[in-house]
KEKE-3310 file (N, C-alpha, C; in steps of 0.2 Angstrom, whole numbers, plus 5000, padded with zeros to 4 digits):
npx = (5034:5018:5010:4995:4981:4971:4958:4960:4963:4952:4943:4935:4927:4932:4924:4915:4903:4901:4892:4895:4907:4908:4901:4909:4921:4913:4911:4924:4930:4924:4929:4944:4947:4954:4949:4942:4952:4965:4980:4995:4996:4984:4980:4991:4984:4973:4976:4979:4965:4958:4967:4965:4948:4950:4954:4945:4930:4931:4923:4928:4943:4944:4940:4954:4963:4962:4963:4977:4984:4982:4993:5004:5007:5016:5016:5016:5026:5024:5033:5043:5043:5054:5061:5060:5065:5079:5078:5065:5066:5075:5065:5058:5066:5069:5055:5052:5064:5060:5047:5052:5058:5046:5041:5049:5048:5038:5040:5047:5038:5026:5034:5038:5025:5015:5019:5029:5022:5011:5017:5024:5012:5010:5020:5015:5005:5009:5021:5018:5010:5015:5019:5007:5000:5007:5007:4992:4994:4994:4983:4970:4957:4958:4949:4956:4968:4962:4954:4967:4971:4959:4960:4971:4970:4960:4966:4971:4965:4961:4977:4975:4964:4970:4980:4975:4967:4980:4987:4975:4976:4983:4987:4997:5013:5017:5029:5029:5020:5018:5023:5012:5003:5005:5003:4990:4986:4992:4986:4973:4974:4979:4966:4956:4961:4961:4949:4948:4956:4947:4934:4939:4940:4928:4922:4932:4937:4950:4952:4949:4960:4973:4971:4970:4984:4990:4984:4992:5004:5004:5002:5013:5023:5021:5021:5036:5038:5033:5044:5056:5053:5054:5067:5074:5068:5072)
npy = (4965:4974:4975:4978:4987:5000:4996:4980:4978:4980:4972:4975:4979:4990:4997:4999:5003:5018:5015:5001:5000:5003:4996:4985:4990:4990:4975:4968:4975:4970:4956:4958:4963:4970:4965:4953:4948:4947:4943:4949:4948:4951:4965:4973:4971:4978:4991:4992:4993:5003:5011:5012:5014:5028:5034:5027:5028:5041:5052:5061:5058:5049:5050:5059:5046:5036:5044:5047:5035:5027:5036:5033:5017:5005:4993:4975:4962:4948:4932:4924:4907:4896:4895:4907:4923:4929:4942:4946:4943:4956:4965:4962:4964:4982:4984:4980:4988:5001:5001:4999:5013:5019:5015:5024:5035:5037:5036:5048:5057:5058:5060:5072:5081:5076:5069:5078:5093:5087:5085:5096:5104:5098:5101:5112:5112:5105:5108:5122:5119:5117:5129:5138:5133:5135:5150:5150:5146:5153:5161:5153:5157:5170:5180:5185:5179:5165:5167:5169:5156:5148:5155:5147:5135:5137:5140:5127:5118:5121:5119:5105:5102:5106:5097:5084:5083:5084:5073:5064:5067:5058:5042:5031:5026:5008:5004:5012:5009:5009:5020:5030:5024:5027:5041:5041:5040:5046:5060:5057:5059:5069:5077:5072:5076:5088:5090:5087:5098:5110:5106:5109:5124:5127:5121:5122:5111:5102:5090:5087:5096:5088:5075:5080:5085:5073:5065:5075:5069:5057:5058:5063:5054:5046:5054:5053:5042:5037:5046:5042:5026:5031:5034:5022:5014:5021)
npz = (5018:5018:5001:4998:4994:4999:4994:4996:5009:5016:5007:4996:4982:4971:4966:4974:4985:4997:5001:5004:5008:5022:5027:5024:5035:5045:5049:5046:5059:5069:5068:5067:5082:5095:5106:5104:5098:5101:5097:5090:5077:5073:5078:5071:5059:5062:5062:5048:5042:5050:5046:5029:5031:5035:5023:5012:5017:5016:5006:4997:5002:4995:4983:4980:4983:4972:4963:4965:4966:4955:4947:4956:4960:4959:4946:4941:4934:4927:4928:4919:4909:4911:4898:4893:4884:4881:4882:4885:4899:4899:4898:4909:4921:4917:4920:4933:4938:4935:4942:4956:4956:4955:4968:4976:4971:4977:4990:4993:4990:5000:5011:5008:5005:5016:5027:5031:5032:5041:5054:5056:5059:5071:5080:5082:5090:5100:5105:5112:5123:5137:5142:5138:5149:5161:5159:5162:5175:5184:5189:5186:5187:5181:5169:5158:5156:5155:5142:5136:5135:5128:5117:5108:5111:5101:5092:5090:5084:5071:5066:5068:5059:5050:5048:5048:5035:5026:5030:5025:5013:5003:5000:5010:5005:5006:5013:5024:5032:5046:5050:5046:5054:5065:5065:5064:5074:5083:5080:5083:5097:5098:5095:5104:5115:5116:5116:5131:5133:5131:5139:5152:5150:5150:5164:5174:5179:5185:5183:5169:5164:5168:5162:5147:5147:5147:5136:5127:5132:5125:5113:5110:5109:5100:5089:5090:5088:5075:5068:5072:5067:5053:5050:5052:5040:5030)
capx = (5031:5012:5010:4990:4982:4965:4950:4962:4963:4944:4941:4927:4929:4935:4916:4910:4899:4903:4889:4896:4914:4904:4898:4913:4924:4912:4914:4933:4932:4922:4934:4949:4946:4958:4945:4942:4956:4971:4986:4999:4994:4977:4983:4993:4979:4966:4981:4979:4960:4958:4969:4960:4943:4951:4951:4940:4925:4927:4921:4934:4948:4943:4941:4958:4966:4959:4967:4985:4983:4984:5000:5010:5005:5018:5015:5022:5027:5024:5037:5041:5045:5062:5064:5059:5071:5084:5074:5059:5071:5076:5058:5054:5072:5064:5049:5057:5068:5055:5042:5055:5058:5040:5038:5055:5046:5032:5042:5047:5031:5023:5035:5037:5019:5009:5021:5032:5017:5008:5024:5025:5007:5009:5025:5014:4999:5012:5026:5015:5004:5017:5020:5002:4998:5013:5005:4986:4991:4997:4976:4966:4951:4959:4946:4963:4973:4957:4953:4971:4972:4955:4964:4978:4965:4954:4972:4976:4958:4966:4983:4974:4961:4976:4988:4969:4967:4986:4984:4969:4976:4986:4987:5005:5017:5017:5034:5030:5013:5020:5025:5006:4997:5009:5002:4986:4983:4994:4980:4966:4974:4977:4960:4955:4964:4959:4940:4948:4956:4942:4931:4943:4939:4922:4920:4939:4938:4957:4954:4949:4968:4977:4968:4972:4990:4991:4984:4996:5009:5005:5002:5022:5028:5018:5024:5042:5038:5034:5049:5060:5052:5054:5075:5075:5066:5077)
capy = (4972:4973:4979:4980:4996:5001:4992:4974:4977:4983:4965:4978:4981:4997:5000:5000:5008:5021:5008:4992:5001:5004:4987:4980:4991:4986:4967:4969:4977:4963:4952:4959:4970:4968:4964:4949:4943:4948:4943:4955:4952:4954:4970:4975:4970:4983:4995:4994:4993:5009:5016:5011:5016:5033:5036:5024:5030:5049:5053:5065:5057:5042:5051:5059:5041:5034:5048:5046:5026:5026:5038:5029:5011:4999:4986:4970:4959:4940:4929:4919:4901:4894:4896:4914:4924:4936:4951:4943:4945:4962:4969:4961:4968:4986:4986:4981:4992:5006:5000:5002:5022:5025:5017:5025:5043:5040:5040:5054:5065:5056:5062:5079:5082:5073:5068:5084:5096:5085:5085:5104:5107:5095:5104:5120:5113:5100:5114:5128:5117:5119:5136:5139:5129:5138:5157:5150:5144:5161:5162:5149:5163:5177:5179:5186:5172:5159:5171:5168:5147:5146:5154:5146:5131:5138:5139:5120:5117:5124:5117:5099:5103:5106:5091:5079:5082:5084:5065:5061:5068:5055:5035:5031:5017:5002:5003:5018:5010:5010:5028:5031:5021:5033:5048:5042:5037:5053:5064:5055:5056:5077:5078:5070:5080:5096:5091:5088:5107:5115:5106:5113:5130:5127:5121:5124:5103:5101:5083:5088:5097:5082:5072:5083:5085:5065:5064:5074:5067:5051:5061:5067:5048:5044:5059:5053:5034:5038:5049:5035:5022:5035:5035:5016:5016:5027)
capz = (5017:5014:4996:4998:4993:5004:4992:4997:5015:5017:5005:4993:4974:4967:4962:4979:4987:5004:5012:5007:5010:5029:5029:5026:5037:5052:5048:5049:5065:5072:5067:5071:5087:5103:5114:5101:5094:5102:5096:5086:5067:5073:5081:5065:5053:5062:5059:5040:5042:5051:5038:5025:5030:5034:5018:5009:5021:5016:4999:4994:5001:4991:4976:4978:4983:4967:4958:4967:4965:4948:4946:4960:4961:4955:4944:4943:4929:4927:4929:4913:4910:4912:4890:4892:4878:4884:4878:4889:4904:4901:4900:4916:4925:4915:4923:4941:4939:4937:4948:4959:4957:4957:4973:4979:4973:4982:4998:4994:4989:5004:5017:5010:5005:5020:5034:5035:5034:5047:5059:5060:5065:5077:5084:5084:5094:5106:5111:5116:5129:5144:5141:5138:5154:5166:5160:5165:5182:5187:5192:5179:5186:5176:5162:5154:5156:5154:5135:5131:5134:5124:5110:5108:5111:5095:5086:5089:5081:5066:5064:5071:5055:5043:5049:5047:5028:5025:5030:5019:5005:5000:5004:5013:5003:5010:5015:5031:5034:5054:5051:5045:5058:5073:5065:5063:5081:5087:5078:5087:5105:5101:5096:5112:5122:5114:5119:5137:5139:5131:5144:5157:5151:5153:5171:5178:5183:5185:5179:5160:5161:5169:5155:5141:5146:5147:5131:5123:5130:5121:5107:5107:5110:5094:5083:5090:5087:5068:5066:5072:5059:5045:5051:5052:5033:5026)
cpx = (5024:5012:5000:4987:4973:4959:4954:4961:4955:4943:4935:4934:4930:4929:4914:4906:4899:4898:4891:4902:4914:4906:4906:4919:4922:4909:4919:4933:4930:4925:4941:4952:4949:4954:4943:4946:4964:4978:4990:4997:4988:4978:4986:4987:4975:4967:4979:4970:4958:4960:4965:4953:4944:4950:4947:4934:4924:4926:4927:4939:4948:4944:4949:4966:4965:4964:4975:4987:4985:4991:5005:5010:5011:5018:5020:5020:5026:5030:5037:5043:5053:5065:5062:5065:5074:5080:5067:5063:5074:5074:5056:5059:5070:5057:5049:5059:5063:5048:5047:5057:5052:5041:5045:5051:5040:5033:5042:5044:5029:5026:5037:5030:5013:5013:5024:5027:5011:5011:5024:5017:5006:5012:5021:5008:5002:5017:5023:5011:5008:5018:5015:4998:5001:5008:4998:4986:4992:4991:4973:4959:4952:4955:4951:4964:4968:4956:4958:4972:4969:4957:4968:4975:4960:4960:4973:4972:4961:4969:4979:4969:4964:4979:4982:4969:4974:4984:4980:4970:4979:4989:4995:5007:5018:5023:5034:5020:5011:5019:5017:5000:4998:5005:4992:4982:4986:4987:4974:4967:4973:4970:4954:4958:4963:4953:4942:4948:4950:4937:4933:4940:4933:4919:4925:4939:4945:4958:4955:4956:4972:4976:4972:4979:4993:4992:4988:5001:5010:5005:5010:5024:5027:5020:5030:5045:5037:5040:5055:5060:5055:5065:5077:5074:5072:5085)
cpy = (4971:4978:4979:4985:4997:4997:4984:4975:4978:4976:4968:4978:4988:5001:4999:5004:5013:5015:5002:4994:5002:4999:4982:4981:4988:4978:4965:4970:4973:4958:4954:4962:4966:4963:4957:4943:4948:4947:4947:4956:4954:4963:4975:4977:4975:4988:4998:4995:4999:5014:5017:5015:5024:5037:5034:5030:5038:5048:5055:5064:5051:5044:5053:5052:5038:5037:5046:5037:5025:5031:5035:5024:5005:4993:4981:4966:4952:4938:4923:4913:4901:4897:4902:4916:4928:4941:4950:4948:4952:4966:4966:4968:4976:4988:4984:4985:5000:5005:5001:5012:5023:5022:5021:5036:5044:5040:5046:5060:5061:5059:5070:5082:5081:5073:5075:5089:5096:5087:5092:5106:5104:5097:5112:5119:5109:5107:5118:5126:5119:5124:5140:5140:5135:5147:5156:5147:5150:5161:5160:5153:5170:5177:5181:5183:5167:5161:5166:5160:5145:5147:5152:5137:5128:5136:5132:5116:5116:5120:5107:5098:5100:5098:5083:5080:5083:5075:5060:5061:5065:5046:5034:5026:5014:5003:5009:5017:5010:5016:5032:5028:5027:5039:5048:5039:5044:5058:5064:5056:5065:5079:5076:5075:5087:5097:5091:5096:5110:5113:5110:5122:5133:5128:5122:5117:5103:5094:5084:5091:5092:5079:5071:5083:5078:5061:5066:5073:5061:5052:5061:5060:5045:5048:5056:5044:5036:5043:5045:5028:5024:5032:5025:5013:5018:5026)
cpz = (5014:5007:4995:4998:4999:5001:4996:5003:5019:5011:5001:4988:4974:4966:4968:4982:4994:5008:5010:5008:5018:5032:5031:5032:5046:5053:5051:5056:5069:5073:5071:5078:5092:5107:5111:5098:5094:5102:5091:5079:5069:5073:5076:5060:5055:5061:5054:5040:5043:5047:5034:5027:5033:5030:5013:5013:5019:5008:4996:4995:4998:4984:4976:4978:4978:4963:4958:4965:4958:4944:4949:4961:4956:4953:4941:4938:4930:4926:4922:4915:4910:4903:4889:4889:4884:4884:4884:4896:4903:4900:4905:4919:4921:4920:4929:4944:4939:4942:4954:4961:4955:4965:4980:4978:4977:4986:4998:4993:4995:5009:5015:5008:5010:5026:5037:5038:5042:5055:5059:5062:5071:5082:5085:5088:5100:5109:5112:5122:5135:5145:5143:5145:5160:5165:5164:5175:5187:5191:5185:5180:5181:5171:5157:5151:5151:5145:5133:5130:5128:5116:5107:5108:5103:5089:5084:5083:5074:5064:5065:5061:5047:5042:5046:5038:5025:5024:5026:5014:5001:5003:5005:5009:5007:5015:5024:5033:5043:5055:5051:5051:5065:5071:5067:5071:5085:5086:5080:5092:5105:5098:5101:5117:5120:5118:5126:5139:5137:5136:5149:5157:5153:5160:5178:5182:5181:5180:5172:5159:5160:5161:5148:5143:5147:5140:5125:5123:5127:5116:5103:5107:5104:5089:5084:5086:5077:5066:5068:5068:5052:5045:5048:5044:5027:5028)
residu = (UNK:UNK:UNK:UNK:UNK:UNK:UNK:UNK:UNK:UNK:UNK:UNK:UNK:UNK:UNK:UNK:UNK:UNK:UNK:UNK:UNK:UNK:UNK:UNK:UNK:UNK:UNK:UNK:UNK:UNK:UNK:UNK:UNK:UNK:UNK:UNK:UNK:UNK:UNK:UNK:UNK:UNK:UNK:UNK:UNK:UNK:UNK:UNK:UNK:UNK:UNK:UNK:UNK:UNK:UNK:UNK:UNK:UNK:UNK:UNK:UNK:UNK:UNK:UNK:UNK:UNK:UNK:UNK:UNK:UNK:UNK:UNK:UNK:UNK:UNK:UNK:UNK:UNK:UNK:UNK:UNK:UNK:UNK:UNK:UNK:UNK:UNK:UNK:UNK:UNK:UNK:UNK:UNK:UNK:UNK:UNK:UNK:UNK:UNK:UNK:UNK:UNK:UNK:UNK:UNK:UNK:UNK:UNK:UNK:UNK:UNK:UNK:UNK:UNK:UNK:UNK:UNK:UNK:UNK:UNK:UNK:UNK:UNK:UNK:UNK:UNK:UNK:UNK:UNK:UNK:UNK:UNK:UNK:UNK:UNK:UNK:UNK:UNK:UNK:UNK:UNK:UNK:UNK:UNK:UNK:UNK:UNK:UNK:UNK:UNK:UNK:UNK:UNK:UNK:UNK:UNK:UNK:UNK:UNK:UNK:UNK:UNK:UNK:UNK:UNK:UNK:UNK:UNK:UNK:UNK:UNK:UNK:UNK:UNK:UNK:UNK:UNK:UNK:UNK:UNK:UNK:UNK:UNK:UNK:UNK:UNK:UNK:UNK:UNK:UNK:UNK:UNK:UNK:UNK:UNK:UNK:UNK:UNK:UNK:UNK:UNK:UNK:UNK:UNK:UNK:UNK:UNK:UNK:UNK:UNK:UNK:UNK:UNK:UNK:UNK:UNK:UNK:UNK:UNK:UNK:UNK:UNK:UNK:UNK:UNK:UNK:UNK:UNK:UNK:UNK:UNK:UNK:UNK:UNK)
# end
């Protein structure tokens, strides 16, 4: 399990700066980038990187990562010598023992403060697209019809909006950094595929539908892949 918090994986101090938190994000990426160095840690590693400067790179998700970091973070006792006293031994086992139930409650403020929240706008901009889709084909000239997509369009903006700073708001425990990387690739595939329908509304190219309706079906496989980690987890 990696126990590294976002300044370790990004290899900056705690006192950096957004540009040498820049700098160093676009170093990493050099280093570890598919097209580079393709084999699965690497593959993994860019994982936690992209996390990482997810929220390192924004200011105020950094400021409240910082915050959150210092409440949930658990620390780790030294290990004594062999002649260590009994009493020695039962403030380490102590402090184990509650470094464990914190990072046992930060699962559990993490998946109901950031994953669930996330997970239901997701299901409120993913279930309506076939539906959405089946009313516009009726005649995709209908400025009616064409009106109601784009709302429903304007809406997912919204809910996409929401489910992004839900996200930032709070760094993942190590233990669902899978569960975090699915969400955080699902999020980038439905705001790709948003910009495709709205193209569509634009110039009525069939392609930008296809596209978007491509996009988010990798989007669904990613919300379903992170909800299947959380099971396996848990």
């Amino acid at each position: 399990m990696d126990e590294r918090n976002h300044y370790d994986v990004l290899k900056v101090d705690r006192t950096a700066t957004q540009v040498e938190i820049k700098q160093a994000y676009r170093r990493l990426v050099k280093q570890f980038h598919p097209d580079r160095n393709p084999d699965s840690a690497a593959k993994e590693e860019m994982i936690r990187i992209n996390a990482a400067y997810e929220v390192l790179g924004d200011r105020t998700a950094r400021q409240s990562y910082d915050r959150r970091w210092e409440g949930y973070a658990g620390r780790s006792s030294p290990r004594g010598a062999s002649t260590a006293s009994a009493t020695t031994y039962r403030d380490e086992y102590r402090v184990t023992r509650q470094a464990s139930r914190n990072a046992d409650d930060f699962v559990a403020f993490w998946l109901k403060q950031v994953y669930r929240p996330i997970d239901l706008e997701l299901d409120r901009i993913l279930d309506a697209l076939d539906p959405q889709i089946d009313d516009l084909s009726a005649d995709p000239f209908d400025d009616i019809l064409m009106e109601n997509f784009a709302v429903y369009l304007s809406q997912c903006r919204v809910f996409l909006d929401r489910a992004q700073a839900a996200f930032r708001s709070s760094p993942n425990p190590s233990s669902l950094a899978g569960v975090a990387a699915d969400i955080y690739y699902c999020l980038n595939q439905v705001g790709d595929g948003l910009e495709e329908l709205e193209s569509f509304t634009l110039n009525y190219d069939d392609r930008h539908l296809h596209v978007g309706r491509e996009l988010f079906r990798i989007a669904r496989g990613l919300q379903e892949n992170a909800y299947e980690r959380i099971r396996h987890v848990l």
